[in-house]
C-alpha angles and dihedrals in degrees: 000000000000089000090044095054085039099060095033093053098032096234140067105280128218123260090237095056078040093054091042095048094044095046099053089039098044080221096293112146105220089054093044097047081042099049090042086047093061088033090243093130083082096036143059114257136044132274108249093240099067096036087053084056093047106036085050088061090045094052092064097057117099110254105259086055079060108048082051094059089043109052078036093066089049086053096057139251077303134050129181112218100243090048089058103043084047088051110040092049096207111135112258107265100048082043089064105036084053087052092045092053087047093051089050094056105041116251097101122047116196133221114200097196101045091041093222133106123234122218098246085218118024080212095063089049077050093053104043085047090053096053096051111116104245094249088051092055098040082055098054097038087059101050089041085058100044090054096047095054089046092047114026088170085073090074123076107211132065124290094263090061089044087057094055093038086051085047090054102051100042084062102048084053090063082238097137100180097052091041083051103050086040101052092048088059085041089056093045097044082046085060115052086052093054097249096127096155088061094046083054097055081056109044086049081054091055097054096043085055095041095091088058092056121074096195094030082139097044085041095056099020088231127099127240097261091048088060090052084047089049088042084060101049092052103049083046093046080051086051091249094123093160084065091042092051084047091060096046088053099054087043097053080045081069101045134083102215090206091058094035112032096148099056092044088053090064096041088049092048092051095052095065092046095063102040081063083052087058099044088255115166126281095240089054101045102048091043097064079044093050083042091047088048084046096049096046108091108246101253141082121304146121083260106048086039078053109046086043088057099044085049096060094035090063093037076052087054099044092048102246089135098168103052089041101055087060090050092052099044085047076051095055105046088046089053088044091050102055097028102267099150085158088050083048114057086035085072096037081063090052103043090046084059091055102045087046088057096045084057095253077125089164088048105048087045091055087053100045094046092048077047095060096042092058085049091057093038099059086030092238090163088197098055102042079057096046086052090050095049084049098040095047097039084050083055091043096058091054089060081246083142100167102047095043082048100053091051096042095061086036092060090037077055097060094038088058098049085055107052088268104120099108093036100050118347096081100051086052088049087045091048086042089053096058091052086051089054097049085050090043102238098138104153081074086039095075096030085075093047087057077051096055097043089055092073099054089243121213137205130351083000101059089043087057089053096047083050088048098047087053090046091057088039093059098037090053090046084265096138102142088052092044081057093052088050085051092055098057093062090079080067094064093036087150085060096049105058134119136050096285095044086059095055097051091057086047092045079066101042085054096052094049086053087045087054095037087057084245080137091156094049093043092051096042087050099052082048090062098030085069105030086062114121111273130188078241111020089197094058113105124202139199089253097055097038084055086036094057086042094063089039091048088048093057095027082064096051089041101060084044088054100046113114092181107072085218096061089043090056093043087050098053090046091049089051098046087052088060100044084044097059093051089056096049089054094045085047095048091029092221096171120166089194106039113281113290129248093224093064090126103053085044097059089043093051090053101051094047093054076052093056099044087045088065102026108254105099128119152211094249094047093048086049085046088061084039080061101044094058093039084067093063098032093244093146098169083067102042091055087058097051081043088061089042081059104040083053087044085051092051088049092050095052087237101134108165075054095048103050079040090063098043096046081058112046083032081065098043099040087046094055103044082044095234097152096183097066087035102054085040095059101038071054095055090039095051085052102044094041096233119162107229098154093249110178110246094243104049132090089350101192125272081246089054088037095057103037098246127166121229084251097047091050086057091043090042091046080053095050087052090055086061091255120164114228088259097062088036081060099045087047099059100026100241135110125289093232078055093054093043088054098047086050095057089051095061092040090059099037094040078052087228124152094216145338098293100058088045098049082050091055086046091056102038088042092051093248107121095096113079111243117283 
């Protein structure tokens, strides 16, 4: 059914449009292609085409049969025998001889042991239920119910699903109490089994009946504004935290804060929380935290221990490391004091976060783990998620990559087996992705991004795996679809903001220069990325050390590949600035995520990009850096520095060295799928006529690619310098008509409108270096 959506609808669809199609269609392929052509998959009703084809059966059946399948789709997709006889209302032989008729011609299927009939189609039971005058339907939904409730044993499913099918009916009947009093067990009973969309479907139920019924508070023993709190918790716990922010709002709109501190505290406190689940700014954030902490009376109690704990978990989040490990530690003694082993363990994860930042690595790990083992000991399935997604991002920032990784799809696991999939799952399987890209495992890594996609992610969730998929783009010589990646972040703008947010977006649009060959640009850009205003202009963040990696990277082949002696200079500076920049922060550890385990080779990487920039690097310092990363398994960076070396080697006239350093980072680069490092080094490696065993039809050159003559790669590598057909000519010693010729030949097999796009693909293609 996935493959048959996917193909219908051109994308990868959602396992909830999967579920639904699959569900009305009963997997057959007509109704599905049907139900997804008039967009019903995702809506109530049927397309007119099927109930046409339906209703037409139906009408041909004598009108017992009839009243059978009628008073049967109110029923359900099920009925038990004696639920059926009771509703229909028809004597028993003609009951059975409507039934039989049913059964022959295919509406009805029958099950002997469990003495109930199966709708053959749930479409048909669809169908039939759609076409019941309202007063018919009313009638039956109300005598259904009342049965039900008098014989439970009539159902077959557990008493959870009877809540929500007794929730159900009651509604249909236009009977509000007892809908009302129905769908909030239902929502109870939905969620202790994890099904918090569900419970969600219920307790929305409840408030939109609660004007109809005059003691709806007396009724549920909660008040109007705990409904809209339980509404919350429920769309957050389903991973739909705008709805979830929508409810808060509408319940603080009911509360005077100066007669009921307490309960707008915690609205106040959610509602941060929920603006950080959508991406929402700091300032905004921490001041409905700071209001929930000023509205909570000062003494001990489950909400102050809570609004302490959300308050240091968001300083946590907005690095303010210091102030928050006073608030946590304030979190945990109030919990301690009045038995709130869940409130807890929620502030040991973050105060294991925070030591772990502050470098107290030992320390922050204890706490974390401790974190975790309350989680699982009170089964708070949030929070046994949340202390995955710290503990293995702690991990993760000490380069401790297998082990970040293991915990992270653990706790995406378990999220998974409690309802927790949208809330939480996908953030794990986003953390857990960026461990599999430092090891280089990149075919799971995007199966997990497959994984992701698959639960409609929000927020600050669905702009990471917009950032993921480019990443992978650029990495595989995608660049059209990174940039339509690229494209989509303006659609979660709440969840990009901030500084580090926009570093992240220009880390990829200077990796998409570095592989197009734009080396300057790239450079220039990097240059500006980390030189924009920061609340501390000496922290460094994961974005800008991988940002400066890339820039280093390109700033490097740029200054190799200056013909004017002022761009080289510029080049070098620019590059030593860089490099520079990475060693001041390793020297004043000013680290805004804890100080990370891979510094050396770091430090080694860095200074190897400064020595290439200015042509004095070497192969053993190139395999000094080989052996830096191979420490911590981050083989897409050991197959660049094996290409560096392989380059180093060439230079160095050391061939058997040389062939030795590209086999190698042409395996590894092959294997983890990075094209970039591995067409740059089968082109090193066709120029410097190294044997490496390259298959004959992988990775051909851009020159092979393209069609290009020896002589229009040394007039193209000209164009690209900026030259007029005159000093092409000169140049080469030919005529200028030649030149003009030759010109007009790359233009058309390059498929460029002019000189300046070509002298672009000549740059991005490598090929704006006449051939050696």
């Amino acid at each position: 059914m996935r493959e048959l959506v996917a193909s219908i609808l051109g994308r990868e669809p959602s396992s909830d449009l999967v579920d639904r199609t699959f569900e009305r269609s009963d997997g057959n392929a007509f109704f599905a292609e049907e139900l997804l052509a008039s967009d019903a998959a995702d809506s109530v009703g049927l397309p007119s085409t099927l109930r046409e084809i339906v209703l037409a059966r139906v009408d041909r059946l004598s009108d017992d049969a009839q009243q059978v399948l009628r008073t049967a789709s109110v029923i359900g997709r099920r009925a038990d025998h004696r639920l059926l006889a009771a509703a229909a209302g028809l004597p028993e032989p003609e009951l059975l001889a409507a039934t039989r008729e049913a059964v022959v011609e295919h509406f009805l299927v029958t099950d002997a042991d469990a003495l109930e009939y199966r709708f053959r189609h749930a479409l048909v039971q669809e169908a039939i239920w759609d076409e019941l005058l309202p007063g018919e339907r009313v009638t039956l939904h109300a005598r259904v119910a009342e049965l039900l409730a008098e014989h439970p044993d009539w159902f077959d499913g557990t008493r959870h699903e009877l809540s929500a099918e007794l929730a159900c009916h009651w509604d249909a009947a236009r009977n509000a109490t007892r809908a009302l009093e129905a769908s909030l067990t239902a929502a109870r009973a939905s969620e202790q089994m994890y099904a918090y969309a569900e419970a969600l479907a219920h307790v929305e139920r409840v408030l939109a009946l609660w004007p109809q019924v005059a003691d709806a508070e007396s009724r549920t023993g909660m008040r109007h504004v705990d409904v809209m709190r339980y509404a919350a918790e429920q769309a957050e716990m389903s991973g739909s935290a705008d709805r979830a922010l929508d409810y808060v709002r509408h319940a603080l709109d009911e509360i005077d804060p100066a007669t009921d501190p307490v309960t707008a505290g915690l609205l106040h406190e959610r509602w941060g929380r929920y603006l950080w689940m959508l991406g929402g700014a700091w300032p905004e954030i921490l001041n409905h935290c700071h209001e929930a902490v000023h509205l909570v009376p000062d003494e001990p109690s489950a909400a102050r221990a809570k609004v302490l704990a959300t308050l240091g978990q968001h300083l946590m989040l907005a690095g303010r490391s210091t102030d928050a490990v006073a608030v946590c530690e304030d979190a945990i003694r109030v919990a301690q004091l009045v038995g709130e082993v869940v409130i807890e363990g929620h502030a040991r994860n973050s105060l294991g976060s925070m030591l772990c930042s502050l470098g107290r690595s030992d320390e922050g790990l204890a706490q974390l783990h401790r974190a975790r083992e309350l989680a699982m000991q009170t089964s708070s399935w949030g929070d046994v998620a949340r202390a995955a997604v710290n503990e293995s991002g702690a991990l993760q920032n000490l380069s401790r990559h297998e082990e970040s990784l293991a915990i992270a799809l653990e706790g995406a696991e378990q999220a998974r087996a409690h309802g927790l999939d949208r809330a939480f799952g996908a953030f794990l399987r986003l953390n857990a992705n960026e461990s599999l890209w430092a090891l280089g495992r990149w075919a799971e890594y995007e199966e997990q991004l497959n994984e992701i996609e698959m639960v409609d992610p929000i927020g600050i969730d669905a702009w990471r795996l917009a950032m993921q998929r480019a990443e992978l783009a650029i990495a595989r010589g995608s660049f059209d679809a990174a940039r339509s990646e690229l494209r989509r972040l303006p659609e979660y703008a709440a969840a990009a903001a901030g500084v580090k947010a926009y570093l992240a977006v220009e880390r990829l649009e200077i990796a998409i220069d570095a592989a197009e060959g734009n080396l300057e640009s790239a450079l220039r850009r990097t240059i500006d990325a980390v030189s924009q205003p920061v609340e501390d202009a000496t922290l460094c963040t994961d974005e800008s050390l991988e940002a400066i990696t890339v820039g280093l990277a390109a700033g490097a082949s740029f200054a190799r590949r200056a013909r004017r002696p002022e761009d080289r200079d510029e080049a070098i500076a620019m590059v030593k600035r860089l490099a520079g920049t990475i060693a001041q922060w390793v020297r004043d550890a000013h680290w805004g995520g804890g100080e990370p385990g891979d510094l050396d080779a770091q430090l080694l990487h860095a200074a190897a990009e400064e020595a290439r920039a200015e042509g004095r690097d070497s192969t053993d310092q190139w395999e000094q850096v080989v052996e830096g990363w191979s420490r911590y398994a981050k083989q897409p960076s050991v197959a660049y520095a094996w290409w560096r070396a392989a380059e180093a080697a060439v230079r160095e006239g050391n061939r058997p060295e040389a062939a030795r350093a590209a086999r190698a980072g042409y395996e590894i680069a092959s294997k983890i799928g990075w094209t970039t490092v591995r067409d740059g080094i089968v082109e090193l490696a066709r120029r410097a006529r190294l044997e490496i065993d390259v298959p004959a039809d992988i990775a051909p050159s851009a020159a092979e690619r393209y069609g290009l003559t020896v002589r229009e790669l040394e007039v193209l590598a000209l164009v690209a310098e900026g030259c007029t057909n005159r000093q092409i000519a000169d140049a080469l010693f030919i005529s200028v008509k030649t030149a003009s010729v030759h010109v007009s030949n790359i233009l058309g097999k390059l498929g460029v409108a002019n000189r300046g796009e070509a002298a672009a693909a000549a740059r991005r293609l490598g090929l704006d270096l006449a051939p050696a």
